[in-house]
N, C-alpha and C positions, 0 to 999 in steps of 0.2 A: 504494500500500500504506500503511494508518496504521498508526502506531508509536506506542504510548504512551511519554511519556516513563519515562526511566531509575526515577523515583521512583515509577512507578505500574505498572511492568512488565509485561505480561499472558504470561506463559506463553505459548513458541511452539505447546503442544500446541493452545490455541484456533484456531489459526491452520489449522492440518495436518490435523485430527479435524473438524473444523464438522459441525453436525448437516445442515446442506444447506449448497450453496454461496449460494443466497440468503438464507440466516436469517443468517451471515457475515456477508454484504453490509450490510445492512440496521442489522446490529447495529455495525458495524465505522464507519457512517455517525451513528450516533447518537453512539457515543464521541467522536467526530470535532467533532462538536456539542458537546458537553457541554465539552471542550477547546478550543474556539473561543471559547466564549463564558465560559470562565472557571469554570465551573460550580460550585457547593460545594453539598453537601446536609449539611451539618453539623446535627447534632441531627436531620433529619428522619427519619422514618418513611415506607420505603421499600417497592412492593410492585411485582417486573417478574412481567409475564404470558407466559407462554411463554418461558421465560428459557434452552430450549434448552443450548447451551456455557457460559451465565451471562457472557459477556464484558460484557457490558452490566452488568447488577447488581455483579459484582464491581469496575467503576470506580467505581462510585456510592457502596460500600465505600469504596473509597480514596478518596474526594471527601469524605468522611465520614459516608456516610449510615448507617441501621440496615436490611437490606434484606432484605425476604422474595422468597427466589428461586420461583419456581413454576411446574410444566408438568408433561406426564402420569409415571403410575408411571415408567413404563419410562426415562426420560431421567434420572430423579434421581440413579443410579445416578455414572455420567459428569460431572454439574454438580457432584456433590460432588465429584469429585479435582477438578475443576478448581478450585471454591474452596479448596480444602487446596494445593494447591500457588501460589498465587495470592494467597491473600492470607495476611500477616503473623500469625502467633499472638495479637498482642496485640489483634488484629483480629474475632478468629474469633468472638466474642460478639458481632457485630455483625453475624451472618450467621444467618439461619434459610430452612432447603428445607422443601416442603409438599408435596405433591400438588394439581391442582389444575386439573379439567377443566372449563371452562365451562358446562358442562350439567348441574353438580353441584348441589350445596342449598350455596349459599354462608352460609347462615347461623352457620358458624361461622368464620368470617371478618369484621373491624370493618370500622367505615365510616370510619373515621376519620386513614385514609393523605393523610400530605403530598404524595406524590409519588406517581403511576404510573407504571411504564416496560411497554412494549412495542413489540418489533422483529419485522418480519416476520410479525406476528401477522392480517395482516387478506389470507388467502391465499383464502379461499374463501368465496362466497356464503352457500353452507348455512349456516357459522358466524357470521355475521355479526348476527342476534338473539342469542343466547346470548354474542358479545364486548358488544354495547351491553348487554344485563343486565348483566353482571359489571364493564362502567366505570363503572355505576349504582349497583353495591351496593356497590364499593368505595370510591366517591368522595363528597366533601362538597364544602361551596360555599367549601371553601379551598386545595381539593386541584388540582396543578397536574398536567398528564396530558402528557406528551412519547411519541407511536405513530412508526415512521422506515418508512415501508410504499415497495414495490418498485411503483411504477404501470406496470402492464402492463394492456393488455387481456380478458385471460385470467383476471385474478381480480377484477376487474368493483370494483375498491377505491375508484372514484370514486362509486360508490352509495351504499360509506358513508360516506367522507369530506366527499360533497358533500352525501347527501341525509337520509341515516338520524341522525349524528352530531348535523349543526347543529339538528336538534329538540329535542337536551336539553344539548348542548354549545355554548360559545363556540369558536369553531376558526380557527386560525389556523398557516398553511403557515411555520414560521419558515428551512429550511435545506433544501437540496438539492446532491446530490452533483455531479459535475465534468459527468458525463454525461444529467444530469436526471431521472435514472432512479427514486432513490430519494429519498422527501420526507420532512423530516420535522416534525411538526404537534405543536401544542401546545396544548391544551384545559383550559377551566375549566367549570363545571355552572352551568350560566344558575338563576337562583334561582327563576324560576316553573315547572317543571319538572314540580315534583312537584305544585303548583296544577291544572293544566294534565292532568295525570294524573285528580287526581281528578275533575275536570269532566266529563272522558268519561265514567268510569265511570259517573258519575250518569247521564250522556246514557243511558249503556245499559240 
């Protein structure tokens, strides 16, 4: 079981309520990371995809980031009490909820996030174009991408971690749980990407 420490608390409601017991998982794995490795996102500009319970986003709050939580209508409902009761008043300027369905028109949304977070986010094939759009639109060639995905067979996640990703990402396996089950990866946007886009297009 991880515990944040005393100074960074996480509400046991996170705990007890999980929107699934593997979006939990997953997310409970990345904290774990982030605390391992000492983590600060001070001054950055922060944006979790499917941010579910928000356990995730809200340490990165408390790590000092600025973070846009985001996932469908229906969950924001929930993600808000948990940042209300979670994080610090003197904080709460330092939190912004969206909406925010992959197969939307992202265009009102920058490119220009320091950090990505997503947990648990790479559950199913079909989705899997429309998440690599949306780590494309949100990211720049400075922006560091931390996914903590549950490898099982059944959501077929080494397609995109192995095959789909490293076309426009640098990728790299940095942390994995006691039981091997859940990874979790950290990507930057290789710079000829978008070169490399447009070449086809011409091809066609």
């Amino acid at each position: 079981i991880y515990v944040v420490p005393p100074s960074r608390q996480v509400h046991p409601f996170l705990n007890k309520e999980p929107k699934t017991a593997h979006n939990t998982l997953g997310g409970l794995v990345l904290c774990e990371y982030f605390e391992k490795e000492k983590m600060s996102f001070t001054g950055k500009k922060v944006i979790e995809l499917g941010s579910g319970t928000g356990i995730v986003g809200i340490l990165a709050v408390l790590l000092g980031g600025n973070v846009t939580f985001t996932d469908q209508t229906f969950i924001l409902k929930k993600m808000k009490y948990n940042i209300s009761v979670n994080i610090p008043p003197w904080l709460t300027n330092h939190t912004k909820v969206c909406a925010l369905s992959w197969d939307d028109d992202l265009s009102c949304f920058p490119t220009d996030y320091d950090v990505i977070l997503g947990s648990d986010i790479v559950y199913s094939s079909s989705s899997y174009p429309s998440l690599l759009q949306t780590l494309q639109h949100l990211s720049n060639h400075s922006t560091t991408i931390y996914i903590s995905s549950d490898v099982r067979p059944v959501n077929e996640c080494n397609v995109f971690h192995a095959e789909m990703l490293p076309k426009h990402f640098h990728c790299e396996r940095v942390h994995q749980s006691g039981n091997n089950r859940i990874h979790v990866y950290k990507l930057t946007k290789k710079h000829n990407c978008k070169l490399q886009g447009a070449v086809l297009a011409i091809g066609l």
